[in-house]
SETORKE-898603 format. One record per residue (C-alpha): residue in one letter; x, y negated, z. Coordinates in Angstrom, 1 decimal. Layout:
BEGIN
residu x y z
a X Y Z
...
***
This chain:
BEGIN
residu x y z
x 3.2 -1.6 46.5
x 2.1 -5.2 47.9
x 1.4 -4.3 51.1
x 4.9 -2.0 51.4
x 6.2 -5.5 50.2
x 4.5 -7.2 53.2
x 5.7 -5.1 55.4
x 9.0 -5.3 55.2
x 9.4 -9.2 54.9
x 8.0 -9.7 57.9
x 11.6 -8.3 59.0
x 13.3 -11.5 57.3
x 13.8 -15.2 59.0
x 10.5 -17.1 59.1
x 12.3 -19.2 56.3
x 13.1 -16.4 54.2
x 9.7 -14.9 54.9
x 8.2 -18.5 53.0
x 10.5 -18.3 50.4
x 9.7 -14.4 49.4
x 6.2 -14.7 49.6
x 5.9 -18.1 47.4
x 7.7 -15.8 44.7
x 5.5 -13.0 44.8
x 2.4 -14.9 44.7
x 4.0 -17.3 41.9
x 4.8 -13.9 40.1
x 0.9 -12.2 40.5
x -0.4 -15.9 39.2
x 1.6 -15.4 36.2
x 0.1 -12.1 35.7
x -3.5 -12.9 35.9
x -2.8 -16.5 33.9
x -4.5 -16.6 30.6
x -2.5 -16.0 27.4
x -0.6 -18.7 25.9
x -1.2 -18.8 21.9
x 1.0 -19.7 19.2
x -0.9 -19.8 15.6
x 0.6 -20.5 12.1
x -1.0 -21.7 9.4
x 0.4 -21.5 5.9
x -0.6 -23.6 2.4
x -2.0 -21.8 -0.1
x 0.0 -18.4 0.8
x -1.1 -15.2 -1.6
x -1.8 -11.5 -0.8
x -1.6 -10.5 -4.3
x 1.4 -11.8 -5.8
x 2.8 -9.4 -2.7
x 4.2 -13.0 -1.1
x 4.3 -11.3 2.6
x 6.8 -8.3 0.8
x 9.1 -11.4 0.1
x 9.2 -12.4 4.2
x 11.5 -9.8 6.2
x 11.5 -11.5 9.4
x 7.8 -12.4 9.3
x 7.7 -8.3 8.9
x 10.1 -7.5 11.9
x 8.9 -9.8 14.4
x 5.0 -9.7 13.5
x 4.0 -7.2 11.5
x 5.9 -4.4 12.3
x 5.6 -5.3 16.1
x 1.5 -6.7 15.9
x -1.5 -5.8 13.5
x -1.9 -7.0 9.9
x -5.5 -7.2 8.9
x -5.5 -6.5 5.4
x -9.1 -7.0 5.0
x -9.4 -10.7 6.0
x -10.7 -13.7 3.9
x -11.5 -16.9 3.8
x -14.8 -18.5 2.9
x -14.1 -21.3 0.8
x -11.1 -21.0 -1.1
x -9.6 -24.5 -0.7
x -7.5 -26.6 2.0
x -9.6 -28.8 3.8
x -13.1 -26.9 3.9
x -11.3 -23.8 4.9
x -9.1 -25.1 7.6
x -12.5 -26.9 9.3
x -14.1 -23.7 9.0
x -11.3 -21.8 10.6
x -10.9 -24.4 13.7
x -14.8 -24.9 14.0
x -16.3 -20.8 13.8
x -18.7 -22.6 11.6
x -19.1 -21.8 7.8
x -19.0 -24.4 5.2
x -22.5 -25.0 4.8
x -22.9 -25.9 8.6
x -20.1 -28.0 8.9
x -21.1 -29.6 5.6
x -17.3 -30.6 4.9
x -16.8 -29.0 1.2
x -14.5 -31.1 -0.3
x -11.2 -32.7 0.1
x -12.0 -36.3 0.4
x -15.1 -38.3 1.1
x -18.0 -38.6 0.7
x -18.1 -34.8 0.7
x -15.0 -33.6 2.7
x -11.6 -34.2 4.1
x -11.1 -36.1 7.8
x -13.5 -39.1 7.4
x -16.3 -36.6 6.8
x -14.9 -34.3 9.8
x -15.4 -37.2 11.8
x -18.8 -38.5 10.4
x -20.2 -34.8 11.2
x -19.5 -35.1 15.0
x -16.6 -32.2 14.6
x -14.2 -34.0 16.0
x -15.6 -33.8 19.5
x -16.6 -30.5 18.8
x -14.0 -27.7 18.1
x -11.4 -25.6 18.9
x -8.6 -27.9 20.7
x -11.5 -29.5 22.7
x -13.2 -26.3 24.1
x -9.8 -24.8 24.9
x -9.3 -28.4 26.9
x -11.9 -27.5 28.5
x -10.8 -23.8 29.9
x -7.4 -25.1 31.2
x -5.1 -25.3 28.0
x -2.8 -27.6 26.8
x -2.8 -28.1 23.3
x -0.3 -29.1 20.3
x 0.0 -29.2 16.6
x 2.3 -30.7 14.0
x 2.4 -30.4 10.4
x -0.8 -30.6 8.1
x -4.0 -30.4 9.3
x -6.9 -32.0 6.7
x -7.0 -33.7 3.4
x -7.7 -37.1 3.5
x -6.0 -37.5 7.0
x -4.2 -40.7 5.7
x -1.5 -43.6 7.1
x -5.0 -45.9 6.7
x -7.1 -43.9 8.9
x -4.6 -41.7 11.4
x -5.5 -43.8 14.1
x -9.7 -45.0 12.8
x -10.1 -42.7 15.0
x -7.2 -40.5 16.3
x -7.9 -36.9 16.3
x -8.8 -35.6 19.4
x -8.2 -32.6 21.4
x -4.3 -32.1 21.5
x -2.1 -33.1 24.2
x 0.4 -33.2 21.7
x 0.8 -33.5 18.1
x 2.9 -34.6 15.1
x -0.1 -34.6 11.7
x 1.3 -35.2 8.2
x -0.5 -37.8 6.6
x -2.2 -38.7 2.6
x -0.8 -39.1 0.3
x 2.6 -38.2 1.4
x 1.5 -34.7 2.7
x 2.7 -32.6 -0.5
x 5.8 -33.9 -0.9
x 8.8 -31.8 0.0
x 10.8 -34.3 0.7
x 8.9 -37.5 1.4
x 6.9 -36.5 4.6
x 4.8 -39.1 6.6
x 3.7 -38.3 9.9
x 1.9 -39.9 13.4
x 3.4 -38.7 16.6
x 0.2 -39.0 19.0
x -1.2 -41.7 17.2
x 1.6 -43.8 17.2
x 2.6 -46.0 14.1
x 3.9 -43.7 10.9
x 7.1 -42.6 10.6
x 8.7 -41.7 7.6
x 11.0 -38.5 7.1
x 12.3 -39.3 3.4
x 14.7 -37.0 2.5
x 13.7 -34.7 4.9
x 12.6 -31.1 3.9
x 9.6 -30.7 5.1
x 8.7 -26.9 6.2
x 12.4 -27.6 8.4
x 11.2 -30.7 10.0
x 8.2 -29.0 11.1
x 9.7 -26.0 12.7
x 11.7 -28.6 14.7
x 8.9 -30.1 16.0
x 7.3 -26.9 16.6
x 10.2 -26.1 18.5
x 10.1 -29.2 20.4
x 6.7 -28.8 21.6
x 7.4 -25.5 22.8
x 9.5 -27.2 24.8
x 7.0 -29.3 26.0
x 4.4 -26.6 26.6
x 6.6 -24.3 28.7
x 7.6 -27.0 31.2
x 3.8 -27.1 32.8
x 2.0 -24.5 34.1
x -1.1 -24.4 32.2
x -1.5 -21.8 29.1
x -0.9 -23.6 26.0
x -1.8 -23.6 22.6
x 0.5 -24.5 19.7
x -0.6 -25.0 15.8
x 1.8 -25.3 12.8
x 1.3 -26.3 10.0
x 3.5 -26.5 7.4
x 2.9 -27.3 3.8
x 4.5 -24.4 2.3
x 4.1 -22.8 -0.2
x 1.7 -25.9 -1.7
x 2.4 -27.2 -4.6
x 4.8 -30.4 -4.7
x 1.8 -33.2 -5.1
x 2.9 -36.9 -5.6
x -0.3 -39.0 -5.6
x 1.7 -42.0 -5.1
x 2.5 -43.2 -9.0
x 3.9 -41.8 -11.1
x 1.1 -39.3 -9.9
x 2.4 -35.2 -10.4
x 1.3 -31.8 -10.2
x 4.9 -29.5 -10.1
x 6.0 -26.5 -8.5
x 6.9 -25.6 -4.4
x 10.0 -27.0 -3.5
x 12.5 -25.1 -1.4
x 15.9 -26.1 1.1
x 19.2 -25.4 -1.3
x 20.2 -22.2 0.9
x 17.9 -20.7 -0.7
x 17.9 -21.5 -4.2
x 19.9 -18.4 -5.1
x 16.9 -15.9 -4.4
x 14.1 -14.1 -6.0
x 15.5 -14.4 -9.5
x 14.6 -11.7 -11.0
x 10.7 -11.7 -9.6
x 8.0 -11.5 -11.9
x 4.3 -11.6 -10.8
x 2.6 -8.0 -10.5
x 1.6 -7.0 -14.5
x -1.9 -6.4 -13.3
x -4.9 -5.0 -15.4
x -6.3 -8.8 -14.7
x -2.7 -10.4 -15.5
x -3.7 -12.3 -18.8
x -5.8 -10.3 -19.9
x -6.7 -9.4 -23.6
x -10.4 -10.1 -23.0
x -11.4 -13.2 -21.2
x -12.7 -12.4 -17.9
x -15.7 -14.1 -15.4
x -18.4 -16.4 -16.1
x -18.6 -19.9 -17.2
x -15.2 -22.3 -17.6
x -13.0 -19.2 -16.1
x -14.2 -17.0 -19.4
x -13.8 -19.8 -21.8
x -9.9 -20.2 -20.6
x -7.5 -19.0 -23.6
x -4.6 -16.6 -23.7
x -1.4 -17.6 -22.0
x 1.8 -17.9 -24.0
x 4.9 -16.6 -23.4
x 5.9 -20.2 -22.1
x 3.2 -20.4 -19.6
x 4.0 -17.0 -18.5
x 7.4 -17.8 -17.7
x 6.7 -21.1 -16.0
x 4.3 -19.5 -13.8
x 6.7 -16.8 -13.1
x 9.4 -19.4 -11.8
x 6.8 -21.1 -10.3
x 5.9 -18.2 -7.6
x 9.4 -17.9 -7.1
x 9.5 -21.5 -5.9
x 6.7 -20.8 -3.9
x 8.5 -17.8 -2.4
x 11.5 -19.5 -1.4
x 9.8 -22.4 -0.1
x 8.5 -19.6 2.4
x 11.9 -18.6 3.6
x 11.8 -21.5 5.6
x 8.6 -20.3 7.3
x 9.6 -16.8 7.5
x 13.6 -18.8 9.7
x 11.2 -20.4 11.9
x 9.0 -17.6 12.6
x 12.3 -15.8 13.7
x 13.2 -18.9 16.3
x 9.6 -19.1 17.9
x 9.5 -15.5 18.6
x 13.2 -15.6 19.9
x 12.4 -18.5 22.3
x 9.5 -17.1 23.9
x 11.6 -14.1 24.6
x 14.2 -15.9 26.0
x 11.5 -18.1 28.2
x 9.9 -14.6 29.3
x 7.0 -15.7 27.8
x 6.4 -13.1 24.4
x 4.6 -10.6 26.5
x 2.1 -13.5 27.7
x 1.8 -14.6 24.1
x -0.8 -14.3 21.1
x 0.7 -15.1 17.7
x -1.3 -15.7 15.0
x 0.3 -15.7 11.2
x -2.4 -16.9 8.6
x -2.9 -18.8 5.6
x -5.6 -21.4 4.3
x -6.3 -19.6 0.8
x -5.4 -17.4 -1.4
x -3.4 -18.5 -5.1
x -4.2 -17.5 -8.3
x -1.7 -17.3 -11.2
x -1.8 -15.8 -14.8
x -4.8 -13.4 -13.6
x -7.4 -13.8 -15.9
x -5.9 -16.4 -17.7
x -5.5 -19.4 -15.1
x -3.2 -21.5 -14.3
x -1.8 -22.0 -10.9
x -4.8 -22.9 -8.6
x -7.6 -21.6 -6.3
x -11.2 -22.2 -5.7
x -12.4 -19.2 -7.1
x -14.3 -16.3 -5.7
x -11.8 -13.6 -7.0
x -9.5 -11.8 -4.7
x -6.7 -13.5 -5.9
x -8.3 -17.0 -3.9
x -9.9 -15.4 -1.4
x -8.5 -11.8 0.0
x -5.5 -13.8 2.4
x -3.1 -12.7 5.1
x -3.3 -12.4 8.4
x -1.1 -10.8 11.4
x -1.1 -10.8 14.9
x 1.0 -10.0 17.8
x 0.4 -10.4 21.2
x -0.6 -8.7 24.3
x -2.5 -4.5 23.2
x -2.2 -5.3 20.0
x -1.0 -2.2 18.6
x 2.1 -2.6 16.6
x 2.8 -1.5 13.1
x -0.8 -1.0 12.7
x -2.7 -1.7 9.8
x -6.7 -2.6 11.0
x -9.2 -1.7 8.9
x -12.1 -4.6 10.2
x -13.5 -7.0 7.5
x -13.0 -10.6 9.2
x -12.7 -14.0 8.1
x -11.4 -17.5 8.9
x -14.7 -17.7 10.1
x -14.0 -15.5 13.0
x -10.8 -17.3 14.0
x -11.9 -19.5 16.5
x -14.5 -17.0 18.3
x -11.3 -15.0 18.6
x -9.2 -17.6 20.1
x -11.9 -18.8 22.5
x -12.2 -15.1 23.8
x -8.8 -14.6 24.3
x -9.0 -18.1 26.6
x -12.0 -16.5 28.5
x -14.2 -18.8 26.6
x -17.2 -17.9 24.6
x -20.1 -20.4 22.4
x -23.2 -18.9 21.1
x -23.9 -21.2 18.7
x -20.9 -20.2 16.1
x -20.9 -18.2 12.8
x -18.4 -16.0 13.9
x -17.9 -13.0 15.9
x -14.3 -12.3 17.8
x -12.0 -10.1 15.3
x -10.8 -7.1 17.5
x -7.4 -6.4 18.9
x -6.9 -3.7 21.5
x -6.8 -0.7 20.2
x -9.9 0.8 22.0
x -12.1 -2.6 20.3
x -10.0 -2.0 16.5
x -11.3 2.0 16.8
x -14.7 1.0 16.8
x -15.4 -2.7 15.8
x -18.3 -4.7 15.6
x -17.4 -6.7 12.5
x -20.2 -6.0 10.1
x -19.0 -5.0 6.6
x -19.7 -8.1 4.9
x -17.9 -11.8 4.2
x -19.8 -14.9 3.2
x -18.1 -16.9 0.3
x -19.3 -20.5 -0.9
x -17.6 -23.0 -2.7
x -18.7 -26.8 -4.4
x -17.1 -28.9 -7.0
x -14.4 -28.8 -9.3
x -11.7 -26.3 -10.1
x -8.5 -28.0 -9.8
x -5.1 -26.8 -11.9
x -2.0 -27.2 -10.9
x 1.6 -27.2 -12.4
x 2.7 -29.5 -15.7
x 0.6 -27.2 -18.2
x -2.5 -26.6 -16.2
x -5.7 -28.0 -17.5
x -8.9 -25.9 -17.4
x -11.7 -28.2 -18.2
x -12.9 -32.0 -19.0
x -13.5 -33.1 -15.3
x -10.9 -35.7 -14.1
x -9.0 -34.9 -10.2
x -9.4 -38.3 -8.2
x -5.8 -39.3 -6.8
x -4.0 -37.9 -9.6
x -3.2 -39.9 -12.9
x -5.3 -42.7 -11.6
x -8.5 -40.1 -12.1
x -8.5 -41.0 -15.8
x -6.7 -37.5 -16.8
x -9.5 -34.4 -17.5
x -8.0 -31.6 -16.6
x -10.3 -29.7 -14.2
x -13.4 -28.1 -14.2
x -16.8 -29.3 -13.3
x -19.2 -26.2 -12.5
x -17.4 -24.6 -9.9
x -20.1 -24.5 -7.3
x -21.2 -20.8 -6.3
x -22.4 -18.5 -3.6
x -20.4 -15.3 -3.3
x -20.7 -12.0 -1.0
x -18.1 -9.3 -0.5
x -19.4 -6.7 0.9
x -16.8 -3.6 1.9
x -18.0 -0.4 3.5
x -16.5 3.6 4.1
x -17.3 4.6 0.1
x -18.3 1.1 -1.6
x -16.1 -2.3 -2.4
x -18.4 -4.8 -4.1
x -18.0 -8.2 -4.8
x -21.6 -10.2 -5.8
x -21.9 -14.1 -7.2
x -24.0 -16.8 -8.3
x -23.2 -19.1 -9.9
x -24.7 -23.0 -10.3
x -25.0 -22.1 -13.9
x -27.6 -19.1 -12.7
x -24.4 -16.9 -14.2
x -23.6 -13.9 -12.3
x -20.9 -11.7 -11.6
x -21.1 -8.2 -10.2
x -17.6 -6.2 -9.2
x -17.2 -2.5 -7.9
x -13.7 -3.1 -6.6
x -12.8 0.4 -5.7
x -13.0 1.4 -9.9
x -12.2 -2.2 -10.6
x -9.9 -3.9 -8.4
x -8.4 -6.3 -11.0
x -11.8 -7.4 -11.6
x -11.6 -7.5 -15.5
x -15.1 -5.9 -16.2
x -18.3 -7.6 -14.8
x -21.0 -5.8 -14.8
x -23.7 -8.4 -14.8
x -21.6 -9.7 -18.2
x -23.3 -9.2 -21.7
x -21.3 -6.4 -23.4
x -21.7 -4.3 -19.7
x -25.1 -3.0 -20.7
x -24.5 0.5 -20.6
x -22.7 0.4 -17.9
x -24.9 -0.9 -16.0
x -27.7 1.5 -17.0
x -25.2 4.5 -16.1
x -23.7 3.0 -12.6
x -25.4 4.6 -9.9
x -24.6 3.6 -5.6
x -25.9 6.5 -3.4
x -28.3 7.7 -5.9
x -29.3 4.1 -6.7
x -29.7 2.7 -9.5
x -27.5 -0.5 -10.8
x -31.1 -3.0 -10.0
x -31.7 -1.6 -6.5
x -28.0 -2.4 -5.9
x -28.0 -5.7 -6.9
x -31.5 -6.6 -5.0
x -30.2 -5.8 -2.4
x -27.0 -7.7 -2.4
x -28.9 -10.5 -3.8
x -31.2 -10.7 -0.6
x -28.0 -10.7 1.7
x -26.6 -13.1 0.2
x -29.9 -15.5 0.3
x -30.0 -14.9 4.1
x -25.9 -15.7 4.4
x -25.8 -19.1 2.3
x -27.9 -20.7 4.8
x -27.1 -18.9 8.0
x -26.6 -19.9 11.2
x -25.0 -18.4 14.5
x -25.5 -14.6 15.0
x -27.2 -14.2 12.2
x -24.5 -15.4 9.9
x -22.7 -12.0 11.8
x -25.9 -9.2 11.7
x -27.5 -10.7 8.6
x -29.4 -7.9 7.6
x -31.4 -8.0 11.5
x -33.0 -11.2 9.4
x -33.8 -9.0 6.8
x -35.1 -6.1 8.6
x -35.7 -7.4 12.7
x -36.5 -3.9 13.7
x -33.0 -3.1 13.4
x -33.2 0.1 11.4
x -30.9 -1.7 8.5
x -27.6 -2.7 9.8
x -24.6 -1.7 6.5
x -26.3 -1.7 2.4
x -26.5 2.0 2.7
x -29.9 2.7 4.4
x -31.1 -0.8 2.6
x -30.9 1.2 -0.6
x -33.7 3.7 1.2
x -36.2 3.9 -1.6
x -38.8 2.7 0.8
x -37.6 -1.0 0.7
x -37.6 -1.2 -3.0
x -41.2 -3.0 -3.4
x -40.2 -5.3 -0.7
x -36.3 -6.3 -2.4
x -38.0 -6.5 -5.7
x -40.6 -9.3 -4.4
x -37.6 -11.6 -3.1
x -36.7 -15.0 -4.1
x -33.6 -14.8 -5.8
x -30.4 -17.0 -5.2
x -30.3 -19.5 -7.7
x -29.7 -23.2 -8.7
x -31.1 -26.0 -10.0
x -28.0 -28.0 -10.9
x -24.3 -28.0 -10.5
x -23.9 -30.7 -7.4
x -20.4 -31.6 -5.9
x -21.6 -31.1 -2.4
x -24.0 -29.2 -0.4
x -27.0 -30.9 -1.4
x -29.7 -28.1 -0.7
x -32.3 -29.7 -2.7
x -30.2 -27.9 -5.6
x -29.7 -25.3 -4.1
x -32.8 -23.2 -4.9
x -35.0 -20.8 -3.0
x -33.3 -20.6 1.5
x -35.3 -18.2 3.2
x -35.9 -14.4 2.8
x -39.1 -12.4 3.3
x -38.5 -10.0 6.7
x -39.2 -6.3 6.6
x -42.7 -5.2 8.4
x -43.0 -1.8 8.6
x -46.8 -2.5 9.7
x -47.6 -3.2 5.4
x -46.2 0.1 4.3
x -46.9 3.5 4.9
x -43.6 4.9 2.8
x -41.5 7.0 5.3
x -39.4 8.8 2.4
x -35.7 9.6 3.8
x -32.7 9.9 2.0
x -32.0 13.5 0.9
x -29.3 15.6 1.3
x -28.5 15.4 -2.8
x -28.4 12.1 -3.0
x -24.6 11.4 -3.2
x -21.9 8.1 -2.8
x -21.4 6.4 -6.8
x -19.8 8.7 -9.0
x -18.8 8.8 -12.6
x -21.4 9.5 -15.0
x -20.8 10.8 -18.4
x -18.1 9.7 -20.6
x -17.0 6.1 -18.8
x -13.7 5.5 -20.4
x -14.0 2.1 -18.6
x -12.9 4.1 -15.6
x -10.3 5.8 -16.5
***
């Protein structure tokens, strides 16, 4: 078709000739440039309380024309720590930022680690992009310390800044480093979709593929840490005051429950009242509408890059930073947990082969994120803990995502809302840190691990307490079977023939190869386990062959409850490997073993 093109333009004026051929080269440029990207990033944004059901133009424009992973997660359910891990590819315990402020977390600590010349922005620099952001991007990214020194790796960018970031209406922010500005009065999620829009603007007038983050605060909390110092719900523009009145959060097996569920401070927690209930009903619906403004602007983007010709060019990215928890198994509004509710989070993209109104099936994490990114911008590092989430359809038919997430957390468990107080610890920045409302022990290692016939959810605890889930019998995650009164249970709970022990030795030994991993084998953890590669999913782990050698490895434990990653507490970090050379077992599986099934009376299940 080029050359027929050729051909007949050499029929044309010499000027005309110039002119024709300077478009069609312009126009095959175009179609070999790389991919602009345009990524999202909500605050605190649930999967459970059915939030994305609430957002019809998210669901017109991205869902029902891109792929909604509804097996994603993050890794450390809380703002700071999971947004470094999502822009790094690193998880928690290699980025060692765990916290939201210093000395363990937020931007100063980001810095101190040598991140800020090493991540996402600045390797897609590198490849030819210019990058933007606006709206939040870490805790402890203040109007002391904005510019002490500036963040690097964006071309453009417009951060909110401590401790004005939470509030609705009393923004902050440094336009490239420039002196603060303040936007009192100003509803926040609106002011950044204008800037958003603004640096779309910006980005289409160059040539280079761009990058765009945003960021706004929605649907956070309302935080003033400025005294008077409060805790209250999402706050939302006045057009949309009038919605959602009649939501209620989903009456869930877990939705404050009769019997205390978990371990530790989460079991201790006492029934809600009817007063609680109903304030944390009003208060998702505050967080709801405070997404409507989010779900406008998703709308606008999506319409401008249509009108620029750009939306076929274009990879949009709709996530969150963590889950929400509210009313299930007692808490108050919050994260930092390792239930589903904190952890199990949205994500949706669009762009170009990504089938539409498709629903993917591939475990992946924030973890993966920026492996993802990098190989959409023909990039590619070695040295990070994730592996690219598929999104062709050819790649999404038969991934290579592993079946498994790695979950850590470290500190306190913070409340929030006017009634929320969970334990004795005090909150730093709010009430002048002489209020005790949170809880201490809240440090744990956690594996989900989700194959074709098997849902499980494994953690340890700092307390050496344990919890032990089979989601597909239990989604709610009311009954754990590692508890006290789940003794015969657990004698009766078999997993391919297994036995309840073998399960959990297994899981155990996963998990003690994933809290310290590094790289690849943060993505094919069980190749440390067994190098010769015969073990790749839990299944052929469970081979009754390997149960001398599960049975004689450290376990994951704790010496003490630590507010950091301080390894020294940490317990035992490395796992015995698999020589086939020391054992002369060659049993195989038989044909009547069979996938977990009820046994006996279980009227648990039913």
């Amino acid at each position: 078709m080029i050359t027929s093109r050729l051909v007949k333009i050499r029929y044309f004026p010499f000027s005309m000739r110039i002119l024709l051929l300077s478009c069609i080269f312009t126009g095959l440029a175009y179609a070999a440039q790389k991919p602009n990207i345009l990524f999202i990033l909500t605050d605190d944004q649930d999967w459970h309380m059915q939030s994305l059901d609430y957002m019809p133009l998210l669901r017109k424009h991205m869902i029902n024309e891109g792929t909604l992973f509804e097996k994603h997660y993050c890794t450390v359910s809380i703002c700071c720590p999971s947004r470094v891990n999502l822009w790094t590819g690193r998880a928690a315990h290699n980025t060692n930022v765990t916290d939201l402020s210093p000395p363990y977390g937020g931007y100063p600590k980001f810095v101190r680690e040598g991140l800020n010349q090493n991540w996402l922005p600045i390797w897609l620099q590198n490849l030819g992009y210019n990058t933007y952001y606006t709206g939040k991007l870490f805790n402890a990214h203040t109007i002391d310390n904005y510019d002490d020194p500036p963040v690097a790796g964006f071309n453009g960018s417009d951060f909110m800044l401590d401790p004005y970031t939470y509030e609705y209406y009393g923004a902050r922010m440094t336009r490239n480093g420039a002196p603060l500005v303040s936007y009192e009065g100003q509803y926040s999620p609106d002011m950044i979709a204008e800037k958003a829009y603004g640096f779309l603007d910006e980005a289409t007038l160059h040539s280079e593929p761009w990058f765009l983050g945003i960021a706004p605060i929605a649907p956070h909390s309302n935080v003033r840490f400025v005294e008077p110092a409060e805790f209250g719900m999402a706050e939302y523009a006045p057009r949309h005051a009038h919605l959602f009145k009649d939501y209620n959060i989903p009456r869930t097996a877990n939705f404050n429950p009769d019997e205390p569920s978990g371990v530790g401070w989460v079991r201790a927690l006492p029934k809600l009242n009817d007063t609680l209930i109903e304030y944390h009903d009003e208060f998702q619906r505050s967080r709801l509408r405070a997404l409507q403004s989010v779900d406008e602007m998703v709308e606008v983007l999506v319409k401008k890059l249509e009108t620029r010709g750009l939306l076929e060019n274009t990879y949009i990215f709709f996530t969150t930073d963590n889950g929400y928890h509210m009313s299930q198994h007692r808490l108050p509004p919050g994260k930092e947990c390792p239930f589903e509710t904190d952890i199990h989070i949205p994500l949706v993209v669009r762009g170009p082969g990504v089938p539409a109104g498709h629903e993917a099936g591939v475990i992946s994490s924030h973890t993966d994120l920026a492996p993802t990114i990098l190989k959409l911008a023909g990039g590619s590092r070695n040295d990070l803990d994730g592996w690219p989430i598929p999104l062709d359809a050819e790649s999404l038919s038969h991934p290579d995502s592993g079946e498994h997430v790695n979950v850590e957390f470290w500190g306190r468990a913070i409340p929030e809302g006017k009634y929320g107080k969970i334990g004795d610890d005090t909150f730093p920045g709010v009430g002048a840190g002489d209020k005790r409302f949170a809880a201490h022990n809240n440090t744990y290692k956690a594996l989900r691990v989700i194959g074709d016939s098997y849902s499980l959810s494994y953690v340890v605890w700092c307390t050496n307490e344990k919890e032990y889930y089979d989601l597909d019998n239990d989604p709610d995650q009311v009954v754990n079977l590692l508890g006290e009164k789940a003794d015969d249970l657990r004698s009766r709970y078999t997993l391919f023939g297994r036995s309840f022990d073998q399960v959990v030795g297994r899981l155990d030994s996963l998990l003690m190869v994933l809290k310290s991993c590094k790289a690849r084998d943060c993505h094919e953890p069980w190749l440390v386990l067994h190098p010769d590669g015969d073990v790749r999913t839990l299944r052929p782990a469970l081979h009754s062959k390997f149960d001398t050698f599960y049975e004689g490895q450290s376990k994951v434990s704790f010496s003490s409850c630590e507010m950091g990653y301080l390894i020294d507490a940490e317990g035992p970090q490395d796992a015995n490997r698999w020589d086939p050379v020391r054992t002369h077992q060659e049993m195989m599986l038989d044909g009547r073993q069979q996938s977990f099934k009820h046994s006996g009376h279980w009227s648990w299940w039913t």
